[in-house]
C-alpha positions in Angstrom: -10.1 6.4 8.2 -12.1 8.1 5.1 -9.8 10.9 5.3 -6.8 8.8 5.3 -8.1 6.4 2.6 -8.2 9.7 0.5 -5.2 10.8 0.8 -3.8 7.3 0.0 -5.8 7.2 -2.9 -4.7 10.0 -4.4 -0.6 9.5 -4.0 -2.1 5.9 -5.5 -3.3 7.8 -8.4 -0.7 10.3 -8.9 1.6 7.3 -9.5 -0.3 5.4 -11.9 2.4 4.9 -14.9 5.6 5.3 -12.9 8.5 4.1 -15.2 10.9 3.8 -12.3 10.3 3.3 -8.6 12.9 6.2 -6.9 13.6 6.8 -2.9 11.1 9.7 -3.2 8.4 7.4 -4.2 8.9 4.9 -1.6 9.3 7.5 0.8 5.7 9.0 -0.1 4.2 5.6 0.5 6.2 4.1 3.5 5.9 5.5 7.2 8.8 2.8 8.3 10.3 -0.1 8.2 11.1 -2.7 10.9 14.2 -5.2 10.5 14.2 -7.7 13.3 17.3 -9.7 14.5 18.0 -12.8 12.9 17.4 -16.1 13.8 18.9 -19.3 13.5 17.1 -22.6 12.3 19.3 -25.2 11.6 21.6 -24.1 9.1 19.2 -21.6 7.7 19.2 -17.9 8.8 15.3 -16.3 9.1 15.0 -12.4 9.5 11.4 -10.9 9.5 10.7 -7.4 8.2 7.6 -5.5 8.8 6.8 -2.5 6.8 4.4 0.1 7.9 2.7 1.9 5.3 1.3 5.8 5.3 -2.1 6.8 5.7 -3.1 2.9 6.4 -2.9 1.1 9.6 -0.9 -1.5 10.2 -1.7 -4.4 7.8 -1.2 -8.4 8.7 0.7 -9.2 6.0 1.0 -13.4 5.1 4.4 -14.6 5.3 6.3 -15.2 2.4 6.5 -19.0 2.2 10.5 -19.0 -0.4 13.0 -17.4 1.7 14.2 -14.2 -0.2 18.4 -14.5 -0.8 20.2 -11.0 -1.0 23.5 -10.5 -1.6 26.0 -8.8 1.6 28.4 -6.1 1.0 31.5 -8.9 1.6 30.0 -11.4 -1.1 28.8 -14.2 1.2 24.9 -14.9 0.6 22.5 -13.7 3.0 18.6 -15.2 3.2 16.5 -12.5 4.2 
């Protein structure tokens, strides 16, 4: 874990005062990231997303509590 918390730290540290974040950044950071099927409840749509960082285990993140709305490609809204 030391050796991995290095390495984290550093990449932290080499992206201190980023002015943009870029696919190459979030590349560097991110091992993957897991999009589940959505779910219906009621009239609301829920989808979870897990992202699973480099050089860290797996971290239990809290659930966001406001539902996230994005945009889809044909217009109609989309919660996330």
């Amino acid at each position: 874990m030391d050796d991995s918390f290095d390495r984290f730290a550093a990449l932290v540290e080499k992206y201190v005062d980023i002015p943009k974040l870029t696919p190459t950044i979030v590349n560097e950071f991110i091992k993957k990231i897991v999009v589940y099927a959505p779910e219906e409840q009621g009239t609301r749509r829920i989808q979870k997303v897990k992202i699973i960082f480099n050089f860290l285990d797996e971290l239990d993140m809290p659930e966001i509590g406001k539902p996230i709305v994005t945009e889809t490609t044909c217009g109609r809204r989309k919660t996330a």
